[in-house]
C-alpha positions in Angstrom: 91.8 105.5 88.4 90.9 107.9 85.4 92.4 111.5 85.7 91.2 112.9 88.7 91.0 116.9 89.3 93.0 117.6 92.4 91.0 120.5 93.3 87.3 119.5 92.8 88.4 116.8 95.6 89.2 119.6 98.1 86.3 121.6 97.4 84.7 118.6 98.2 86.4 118.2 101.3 86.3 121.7 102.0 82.4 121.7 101.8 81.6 118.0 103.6 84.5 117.4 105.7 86.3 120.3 107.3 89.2 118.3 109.5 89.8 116.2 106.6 90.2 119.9 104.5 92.8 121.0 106.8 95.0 117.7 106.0 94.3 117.3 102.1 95.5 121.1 101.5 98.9 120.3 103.2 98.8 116.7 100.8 100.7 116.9 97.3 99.2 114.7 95.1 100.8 112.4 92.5 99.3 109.9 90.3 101.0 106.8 89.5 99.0 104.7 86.5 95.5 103.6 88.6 96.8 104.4 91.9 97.2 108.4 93.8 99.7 108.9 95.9 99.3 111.5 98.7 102.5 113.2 100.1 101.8 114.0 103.4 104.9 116.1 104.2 104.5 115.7 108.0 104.3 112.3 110.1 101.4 113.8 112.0 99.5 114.5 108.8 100.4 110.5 107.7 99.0 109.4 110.6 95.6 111.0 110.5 95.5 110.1 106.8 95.6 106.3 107.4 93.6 106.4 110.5 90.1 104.6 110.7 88.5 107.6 110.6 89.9 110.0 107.5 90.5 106.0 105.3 86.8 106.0 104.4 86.2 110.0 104.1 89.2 109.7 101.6 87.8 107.3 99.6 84.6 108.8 99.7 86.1 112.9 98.1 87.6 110.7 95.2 84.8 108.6 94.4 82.4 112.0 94.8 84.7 113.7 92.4 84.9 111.5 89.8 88.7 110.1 91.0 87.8 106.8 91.7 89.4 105.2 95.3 92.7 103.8 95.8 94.8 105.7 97.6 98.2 105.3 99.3 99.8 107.9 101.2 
């Protein structure tokens, strides 16, 4: 994963992916050699994170935004 700009990825969010928004802007972010880490701070907001349905809209903010995917949270 090259440096990735924490911010263009929830403008990216923000602007394609509402629900997912709301989530990422509770997330801290970390980056740990090729891999981001996500803390989620809540076991609700972990949940929805590694459910079917936010996995691939992740992936799909970091690789718009130049981040890459790979995420663990």
């Amino acid at each position: 994963m090259s440096k990735f700009d924490w911010q263009a990825v929830l403008s990216y969010a923000q602007q394609n992916h509402t629900a997912l928004y709301a989530i990422l802007s509770k997330c801290t972010p970390a980056q740990d050699g090729d891999k981001l880490i996500l803390y989620a701070g809540r076991k609700f907001n972990k949940t929805k994170l590694d459910s079917a349905k936010y996995r691939p809209l992740i992936n799909e903010c970091l690789e718009h935004t130049g981040a890459g995917s790979g995420v663990e949270i």
